[in-house]
N, C-alpha and C positions, 0 to 999 in steps of 0.2 A: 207495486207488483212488477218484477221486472219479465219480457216477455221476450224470448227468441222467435224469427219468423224463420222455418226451415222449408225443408223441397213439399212438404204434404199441404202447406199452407197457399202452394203455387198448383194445384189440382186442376185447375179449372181449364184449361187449353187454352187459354185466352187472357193478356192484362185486366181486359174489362171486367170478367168474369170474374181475378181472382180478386180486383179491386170491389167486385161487389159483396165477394163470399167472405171482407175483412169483418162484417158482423158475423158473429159466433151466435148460433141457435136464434138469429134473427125473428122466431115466432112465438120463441120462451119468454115471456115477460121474466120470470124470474130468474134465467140465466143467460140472458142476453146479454152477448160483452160484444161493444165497438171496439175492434181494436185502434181504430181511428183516433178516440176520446184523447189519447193523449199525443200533442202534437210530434212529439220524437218519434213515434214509432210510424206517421207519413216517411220519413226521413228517411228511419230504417227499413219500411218497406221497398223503397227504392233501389235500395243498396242490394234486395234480397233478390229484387226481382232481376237484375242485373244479372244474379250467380244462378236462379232456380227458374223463372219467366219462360213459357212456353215460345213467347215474343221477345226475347230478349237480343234478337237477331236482328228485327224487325225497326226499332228504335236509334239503336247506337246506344249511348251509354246514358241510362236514367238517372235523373237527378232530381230531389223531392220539388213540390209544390211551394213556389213563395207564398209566405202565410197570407197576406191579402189574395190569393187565389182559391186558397182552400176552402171557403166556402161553397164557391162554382164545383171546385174537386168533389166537395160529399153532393152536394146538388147531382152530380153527375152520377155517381155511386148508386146513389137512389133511384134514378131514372131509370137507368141503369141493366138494376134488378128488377124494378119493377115490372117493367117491358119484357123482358128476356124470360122473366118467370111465367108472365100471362103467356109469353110465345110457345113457352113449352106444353099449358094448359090446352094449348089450341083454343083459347080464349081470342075473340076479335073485338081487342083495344085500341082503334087508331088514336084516340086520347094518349096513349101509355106512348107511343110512338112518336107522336106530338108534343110529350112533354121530354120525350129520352132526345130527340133534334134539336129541340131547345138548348137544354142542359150541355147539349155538343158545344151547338153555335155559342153559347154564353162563356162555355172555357176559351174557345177559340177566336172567340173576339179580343179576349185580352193581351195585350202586347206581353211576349215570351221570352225570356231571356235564354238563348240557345247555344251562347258560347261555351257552355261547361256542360252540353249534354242536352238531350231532350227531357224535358219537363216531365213530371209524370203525370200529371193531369193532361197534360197536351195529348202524351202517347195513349192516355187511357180513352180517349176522346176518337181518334184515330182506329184505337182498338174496336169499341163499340162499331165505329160508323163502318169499319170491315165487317164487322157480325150479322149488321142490317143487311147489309147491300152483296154479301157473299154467300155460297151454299154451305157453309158451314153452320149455318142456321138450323139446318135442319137436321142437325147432330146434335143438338142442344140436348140438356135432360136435368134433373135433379135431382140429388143423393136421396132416396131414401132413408140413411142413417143420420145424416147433417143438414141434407136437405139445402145444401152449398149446389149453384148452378157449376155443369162441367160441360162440356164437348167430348164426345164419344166416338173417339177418332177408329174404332177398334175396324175391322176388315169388314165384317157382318152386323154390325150395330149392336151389340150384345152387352155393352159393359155394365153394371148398375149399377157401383157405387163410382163417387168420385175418387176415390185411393182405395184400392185394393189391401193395399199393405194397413191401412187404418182404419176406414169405413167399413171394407170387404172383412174385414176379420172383427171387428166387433160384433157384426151383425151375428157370423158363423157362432162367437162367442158364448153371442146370447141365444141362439138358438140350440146349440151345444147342451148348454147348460139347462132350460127349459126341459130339453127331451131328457136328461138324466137324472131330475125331478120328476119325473112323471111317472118312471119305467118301475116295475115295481123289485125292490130287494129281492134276491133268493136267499 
């Protein structure tokens, strides 16, 4: 199945974010897709985050994960979200915290080859431990429609979906449509 990564798949305000929101419908058992699962598309994420990445400033120029890193990489992924999610529940997980500083230090331990670009597990490492340790934390939220973690950078904190143009308008879609089911013929 071949897959493009475009600007809507970069939502999230954040590398870590968008690295975590690479599971699709993450709580659907039955339509849960990693896009991870297949190793080219690490690769090609990189590439994408380079053109679309909210942090693509932030880095210099990304370049995938060597495959003996990649396991620390989804390690991290998971941490990740998982943390970030409970933060947004206002859940008090210092566990979830404990395990997302691990997963930091574990990438960051590993000797990085930096001449062709920063890593993306390195930057996505870097990313997170900005999330932790900055106010942007408390702009966090989750899509209602995808239920992908974003940063809600908006003026007054009002945003709800994480894409307007994608999430925001399915929703409207399906709400659209509901009420023009209901309403009765003349």
């Amino acid at each position: 199945m071949s897959f493009t990564w475009t600007a809507h798949r970069f939502s999230g305000g954040a590398l870590a974010l968008d690295v975590a929101n690479s599971v699709v419908m993450r709580f659907d058992a039955e339509r849960r897709t990693d896009r991870f699962d297949d190793p080219a598309a690490i690769d090609t994420f990189a590439e994408a985050a380079n053109l679309y990445g909210a942090e693509r400033n932030r880095f210099g120029t990304l370049v995938p994960a060597k495959s003996e890193r990649r396991n620390a990489f989804i390690g991290l992924r998971e941490a990740t979200d998982r943390h970030f999610r409970a933060l947004v529940r206002t859940e008090d997980r210092p566990d979830l915290l404990a395990d997302l500083l691990e997963a930091i230090a574990t990438v960051l331990r590993q000797p990085a080859d930096t001449r062709k670009g920063t890593p993306l597990d390195v930057a996505t490492a870097h990313s997170a431990l900005g999330l932790i340790a900055g106010p942007e934390r408390e702009r966090l939220k989750i899509c209602p429609n995808c239920a992908w973690l974003f940063l809600d950078r908006s003026r007054n904190r009002s945003r709800t979906w994480c894409d307007m143009a994608v999430c925001g308008n399915r929703t409207k879609a399906r709400r659209h449509y509901r009420r023009s089911r209901e309403e009765p013929k003349p």
